[in-house]
N, C-alpha and C positions, 0 to 999 in steps of 0.2 A: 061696745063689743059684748056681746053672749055668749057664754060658755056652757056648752049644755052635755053633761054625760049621756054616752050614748049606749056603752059599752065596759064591764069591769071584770076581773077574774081574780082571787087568790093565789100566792104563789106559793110554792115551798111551805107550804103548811106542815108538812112533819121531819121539815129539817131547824125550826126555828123554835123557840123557848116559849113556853107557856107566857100568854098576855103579848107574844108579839104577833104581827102580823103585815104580809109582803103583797101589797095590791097592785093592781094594773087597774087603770082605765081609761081609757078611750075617751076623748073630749071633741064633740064637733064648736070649732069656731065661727063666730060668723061678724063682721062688723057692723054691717045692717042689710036687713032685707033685700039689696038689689046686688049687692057682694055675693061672688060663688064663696061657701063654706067651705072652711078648713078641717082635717083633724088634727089633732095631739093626743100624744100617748105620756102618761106619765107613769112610774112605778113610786111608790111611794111604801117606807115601812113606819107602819104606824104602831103603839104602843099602847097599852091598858092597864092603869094603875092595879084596878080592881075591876069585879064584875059588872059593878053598879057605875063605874066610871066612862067618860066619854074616850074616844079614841082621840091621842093626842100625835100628829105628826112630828116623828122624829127626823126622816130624810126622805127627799123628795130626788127623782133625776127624769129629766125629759127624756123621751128615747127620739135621735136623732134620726130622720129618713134615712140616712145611710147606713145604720145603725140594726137591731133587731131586739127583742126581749130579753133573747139569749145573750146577747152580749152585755146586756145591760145589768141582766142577774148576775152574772160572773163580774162586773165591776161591782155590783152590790155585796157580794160575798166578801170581795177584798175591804171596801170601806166600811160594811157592819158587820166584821167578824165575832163581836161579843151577842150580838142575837142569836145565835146559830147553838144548836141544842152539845155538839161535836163540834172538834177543832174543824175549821173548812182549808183545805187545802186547793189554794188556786193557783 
């Protein structure tokens, strides 16, 4: 199987704490050549010791078809509420 990014956005950039960071991207699947391609969407909030450091993933959640970003952020809110710059209210 291949997984190949196709698509990525940042999220909440100025609601989360210096060094973190709340990504989206888009993953087209394929299992081989003769297979129709899938996608997946993951959000993922990753983390930065330092400047010179690599980005380390702290939580990862698949966004479900039936599902949307938005809901997915709003469950992100409630399970990393210590990233968030202000108390998050969900």
């Amino acid at each position: 199987m291949t997984k190949e990014l196709i698509n990525a956005k940042e999220y909440l950039r100025e609601e989360v704490k210096t060094h973190y960071y709340v990504l989206w991207e888009q993953f087209e699947l394929c299992v081989d050549e003769t297979e129709t391609a899938t996608t997946e969407e993951i959000v993922t909030v990753m983390y930065e010791k330092s400047v010179n450091s690599s980005l380390v993933p702290m939580y990862s959640r698949i966004i479900e078809k039936s599902s949307s970003i938005e809901d997915t952020l709003v469950q992100l809110k409630k399970e990393c509420k210590g990233i968030f710059k202000e108390t998050v209210l969900v």
